[in-house]
Structures are given as C-alpha cells and as structure tokens.
N, C-alpha and C positions, 0 to 999 in steps of 0.2 A: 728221523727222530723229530718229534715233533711234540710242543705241549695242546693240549686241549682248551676250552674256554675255560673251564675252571683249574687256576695257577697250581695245584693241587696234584694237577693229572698228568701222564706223561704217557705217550705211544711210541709205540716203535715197530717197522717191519724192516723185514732184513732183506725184502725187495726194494728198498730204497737206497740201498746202494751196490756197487758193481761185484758181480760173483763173487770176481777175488780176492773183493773186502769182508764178505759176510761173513764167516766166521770169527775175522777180530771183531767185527762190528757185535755180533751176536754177545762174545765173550763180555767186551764192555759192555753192552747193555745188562748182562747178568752180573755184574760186578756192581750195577746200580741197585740191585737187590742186595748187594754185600753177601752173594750167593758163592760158594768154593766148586765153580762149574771147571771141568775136567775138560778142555777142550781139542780140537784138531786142527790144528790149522792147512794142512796139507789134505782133508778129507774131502769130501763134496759137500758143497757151498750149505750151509744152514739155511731154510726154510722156515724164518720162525716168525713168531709175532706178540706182544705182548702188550699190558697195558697196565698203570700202576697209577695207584692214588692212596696217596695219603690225606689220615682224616686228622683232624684237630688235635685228638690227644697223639699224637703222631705213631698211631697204626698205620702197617702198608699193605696194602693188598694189591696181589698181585693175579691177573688172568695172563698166564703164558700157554703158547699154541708153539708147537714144534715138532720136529722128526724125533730119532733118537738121538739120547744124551746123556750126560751120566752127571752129577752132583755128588762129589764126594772131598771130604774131610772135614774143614774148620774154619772157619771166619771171625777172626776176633776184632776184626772191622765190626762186626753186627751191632755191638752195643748189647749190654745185660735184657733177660728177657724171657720168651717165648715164643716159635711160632708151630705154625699148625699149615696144614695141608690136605685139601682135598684133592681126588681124582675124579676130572670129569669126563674125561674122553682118554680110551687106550688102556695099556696095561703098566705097570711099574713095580718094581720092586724096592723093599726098604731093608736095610741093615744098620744098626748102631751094637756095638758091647754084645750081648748075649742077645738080641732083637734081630727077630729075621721073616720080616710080612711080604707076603704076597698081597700087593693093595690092593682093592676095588673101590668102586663107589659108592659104597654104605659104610665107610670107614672113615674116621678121621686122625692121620698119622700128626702126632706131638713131639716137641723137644725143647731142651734148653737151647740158647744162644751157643755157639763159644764149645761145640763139643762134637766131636767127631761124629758122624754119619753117613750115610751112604746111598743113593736115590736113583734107580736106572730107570728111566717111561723107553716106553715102546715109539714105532710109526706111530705119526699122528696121532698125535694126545693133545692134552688137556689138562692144567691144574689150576688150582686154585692155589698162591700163597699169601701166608698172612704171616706178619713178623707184628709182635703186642712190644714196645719196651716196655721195661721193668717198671717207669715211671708212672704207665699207666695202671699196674698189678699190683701197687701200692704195697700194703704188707696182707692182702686178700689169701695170699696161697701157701701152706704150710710146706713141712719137709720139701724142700728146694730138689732136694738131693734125687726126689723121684721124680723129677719131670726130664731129665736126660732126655730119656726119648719112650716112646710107646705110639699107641693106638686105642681105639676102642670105637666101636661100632653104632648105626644110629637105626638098631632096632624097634627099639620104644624110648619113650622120656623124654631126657634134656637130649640126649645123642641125637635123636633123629628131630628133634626141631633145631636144634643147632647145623644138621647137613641141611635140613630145606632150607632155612635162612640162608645160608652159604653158596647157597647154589642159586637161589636167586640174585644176590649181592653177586655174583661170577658175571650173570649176563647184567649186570648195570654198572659193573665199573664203567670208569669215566665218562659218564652222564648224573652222577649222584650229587649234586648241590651238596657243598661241606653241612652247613646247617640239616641236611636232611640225613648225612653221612651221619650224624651226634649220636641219635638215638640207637643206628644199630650199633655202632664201635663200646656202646655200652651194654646191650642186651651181649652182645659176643662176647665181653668182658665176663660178664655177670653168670651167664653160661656155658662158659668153659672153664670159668674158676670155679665152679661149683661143682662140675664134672669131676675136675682133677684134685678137687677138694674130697672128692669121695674117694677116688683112687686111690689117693694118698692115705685116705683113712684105714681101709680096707687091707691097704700091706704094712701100715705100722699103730695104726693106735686104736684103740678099742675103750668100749666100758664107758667110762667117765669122763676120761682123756679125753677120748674121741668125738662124746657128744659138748664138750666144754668147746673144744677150736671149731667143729661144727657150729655152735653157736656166737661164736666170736666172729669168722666170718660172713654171716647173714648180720651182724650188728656192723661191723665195717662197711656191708653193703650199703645199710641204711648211712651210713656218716659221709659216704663218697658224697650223697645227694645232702647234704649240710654244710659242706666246708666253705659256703660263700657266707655265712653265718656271723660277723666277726663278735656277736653277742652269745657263741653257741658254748654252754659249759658242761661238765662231766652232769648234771644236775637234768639239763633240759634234755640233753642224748637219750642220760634214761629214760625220761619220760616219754622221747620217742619211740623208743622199743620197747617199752611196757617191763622194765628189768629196773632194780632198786640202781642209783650210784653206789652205791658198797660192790654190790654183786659189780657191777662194770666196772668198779675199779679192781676187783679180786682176778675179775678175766683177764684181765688187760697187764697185771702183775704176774701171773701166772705162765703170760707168752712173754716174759721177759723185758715189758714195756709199763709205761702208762700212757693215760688216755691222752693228756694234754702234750706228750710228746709224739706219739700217734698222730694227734689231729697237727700238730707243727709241722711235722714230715711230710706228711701226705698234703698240705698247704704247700710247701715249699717246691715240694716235688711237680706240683702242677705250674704253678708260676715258672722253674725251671724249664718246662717243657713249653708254654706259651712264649717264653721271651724271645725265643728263637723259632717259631713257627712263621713262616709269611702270612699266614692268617690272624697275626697279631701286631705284623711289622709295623703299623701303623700308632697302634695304640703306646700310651705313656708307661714307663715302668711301677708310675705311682695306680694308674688302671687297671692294670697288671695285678698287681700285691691286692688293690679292695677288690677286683673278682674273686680272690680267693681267701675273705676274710681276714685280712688285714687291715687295721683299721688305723695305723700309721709308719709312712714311709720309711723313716727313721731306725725304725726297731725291725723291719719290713729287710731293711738294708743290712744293718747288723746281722740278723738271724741266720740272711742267704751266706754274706759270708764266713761268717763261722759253719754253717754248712759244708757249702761246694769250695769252700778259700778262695773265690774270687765276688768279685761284686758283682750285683744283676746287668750294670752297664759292662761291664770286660765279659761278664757270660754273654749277652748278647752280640758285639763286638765279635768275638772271636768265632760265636756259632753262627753266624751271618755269614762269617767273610768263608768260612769252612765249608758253608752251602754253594755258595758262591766258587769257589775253588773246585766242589764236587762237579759240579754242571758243568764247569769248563771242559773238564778230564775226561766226562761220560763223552760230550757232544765233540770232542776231537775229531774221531772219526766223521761225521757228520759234516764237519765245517770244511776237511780237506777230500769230501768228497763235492764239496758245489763247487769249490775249485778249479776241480779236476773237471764237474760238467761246463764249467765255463769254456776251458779251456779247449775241450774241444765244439764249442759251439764256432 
C-alpha cells in the first residue's frame, strides 16, 4: 500500500503482501472504497490491484483489476450521493430491486449511495468506480427517488461521450495533477446530471413540469460557475442566463426554494467540503468562506453553524482527525506486514 506523488492518490497490490494475508489485505483495501465487498477469507489468495484518487470536490475514482468477486448489499459508511460504474475488462453482472443487467462496455451502471445492490465481475476484469458526494450534486438532480440504481448505454450523445471520457480518466488515474483533475470532475458532474436529469424526466414529469426543472437545472449549472461572486444577486444570475429575475425567482419557488437560499447552500456546501480536504489543509478558514463568496468571516461563521451545528474550526478538527484515523485502519495490514518482513530478514 503505497501513496503516489500526488497526496491525493493511493495504490495498492495484493502482491505486496504474503498469500495468507491477501484477501484481508484485499477486503480492507475495498473497505477504503466504503465498498460492502462479500469476501473469503479461506479461498485462494486475491490477485488484485487498484488505484484511487480523489479530486478537489471530493470525488473518487477508482481503477480496480481482479479475479472474481462479488459486491453486495449496503454501506452507509459511503456518505449521501452517487456513484457510477464502468466495465472495462471481463464480464459482470448487476442486480438491485426489480434491476437485473448483464453489463458490457458500452453501458454505464448508476445508483444512490446507502442502498442495496448487487455486482458479480468475472476472471480478470476491470472497472471503473466513481462515488460523486451529494455535496458536489448540489440541488442539480431531481426526483432523488430514481436514482436507486439503473443503467443506460453510450450509444450516441451525452452516453457515449461520457463512456469515452471515462475510459480515458480509467488509464490516467494516479498520474492526473488535482488542478488538471478540476475540469473533468466537473464535465462528469455536468454530464451525468444531465443524463439522469433526462431519466428522471422521462419516468415522471412531462409538459411544462418537465420542461421548467429541465431549465432550472441548465440555470444551476450556470451558478455552480458564479458562486465565487460575493457581489452575485438574483438580478445579475438572470442576466446571466438571458431569463427575467421574476421568471427565476418563480423557478426556484416552484422547486420549493429560493434563489438566495439556493446560492447560500450550495456556498456553504462547497466550503464544507474544502475545510476538510488536504488540498486545502493549508489555507485559512477566512480563505476558505471568500473562495466561495463570502465576503465576511463572521456571518461566514454563523451561517455554517446554523447549518452543519458545528463551527467551520470543530468541522475541520473532527474531519482531519477522522481522515487520519481512516488511514491508520486501511494501512494496518500493511504496517504489520513490514514487521513481519523484518523479522525474518
């Protein structure tokens, strides 16, 4: 187990430690995925290897290489969310509720965080995973309720430009500079909420309904790229989407919100997630709040905790030391295996 040059990255083979360890070793390393892997511990030794990075907004992708294995039921470890899954090598099977895919490579299997499913790969495979938290999906994706679990295919459109990205992002995990990581963790963002923004339309809303939250979120897309703004009002938004303030406040009432609470959340939510990334560890918490339009500490301080109920310094504090505590648990195996090569050296 080992990290990479960029603090971001994390590898692992399970040739790195002794037979008899590699399938706990293996289990814990899929447990750093907060994955609900079904394992053996009496079988023949795992064969696997994998490689994980997370990006700024803290998305993870993950390239794992293995035998067979099975991934089933629930991890409420994961944290609220999304993820997605490609197959790049082998064969697999998917099951959740009434879902039952025979995967290939021109497909890209979806679900909620936190909900039962089911995932068998064949000999030598191949996947891709990607867990999105919620944090980063801001309020972009309607009806919650249909993203359980599915599929859908990248024959033409957003599908199949979203599998080519994906598949190149597969062969450059952990060599991706975070900075250069930005831009696709948002194109991926933008194009699979847009995806499943259709889905969702398609099995529940129609007419007027459906063309008003379709335009509501192509308008949230545009304000993801303003919220450093701290001068941004309901007045200047519209004029950035070419839509009157009335009409934008009528959408934004309509989805059971307003704008200026909208833009406070989706603010809050990103500071949330930066306070606690190590790609932020360094910076101030007042640096923190004006990246993301904030334009004083104070009110910066009050809002988060009336929010999350704790202050930005005890959220930081406790998701530090939490990260910290994770790393130890995963690398267990690892530390009492040098040990053990010492010992017989």
């Amino acid at each position: 187990m080992q990290s990479s040059d960029h603090p971001t990255t994390w590898r692992f083979h399970t040739r790195s430690v002794p037979p008899s360890e590699r399938n706990a070793a293996w289990a814990n390393a899929m447990r750093r995925l907060r994955l609900p892997f079904v394992s053996d511990p009496e079988g023949p030794p795992v064969d696997g290897r994998m490689i994980i990075q997370t990006s700024t907004m803290g998305l993870q992708f993950a390239r794992i290489e293995s035998g067979r294995q099975v991934i089933d039921g629930r991890e409420l470890e994961q944290g609220a969310g999304l993820w997605l899954l490609l197959l790049l090598e082998g064969q697999a099977r998917f099951s959740a509720d009434d879902l039952l895919v025979n995967v290939d490579n021109e497909m890209i299997v979806y679900g909620a965080t936190r909900h039962d499913s089911r995932l068998e790969v064949s000999e030598n495979n191949a996947i891709l995973f990607v867990r999105i938290p919620a944090v980063a999906l801001g309020g972009r994706l309607i009806a919650p309720t249909h993203y359980k679990a599915g599929a859908f295919g990248g024959e033409s459109g957003v599908g199949r430009m979203l599998i080519s990205m994906l598949r190149i992002l597969a062969d450059e995990i952990g060599d991706i500079s975070p900075p250069d990581l930005s831009p696709v963790e948002l194109a991926l963002i933008e194009m699979l909420s847009s995806k499943l923004l259709g889905i969702a339309g398609k099995r529940s809303l129609g007419g007027a309904k459906g063309a008003r939250a379709a335009h509501l979120h192509r308008i949230q897309q545009t304000l993801e790229t303003l919220l450093w703004d701290p001068d941004l009002t309901i007045g200047k938004a519209a004029d950035e989407v070419g839509v009157s303030p009335r009409y934008l406040q009528r959408l934004f009432a309509a989805d059971g919100r307003s704008f200026s609470g909208y833009l406070k959340k989706r603010r809050l939510d990103r500071c949330h997630a930066d306070l606690i990334s190590p790609l932020h560890a360094q910076e101030s918490i007042s640096e923190v709040a004006f990246r993301w339009g904030f334009s004083s500490s104070a009110h910066f301080s009050r809002s988060f905790r009336d929010h999350f109920g704790a202050s930005p310094r005890e959220h930081r504090r406790s998701g530090l030391a939490n990260q910290v505590k994770d790393e130890m648990e995963v690398n267990k195996l690892w530390g009492e295996y040098q040990e053990f090569s010492k010992d017989r050296l």
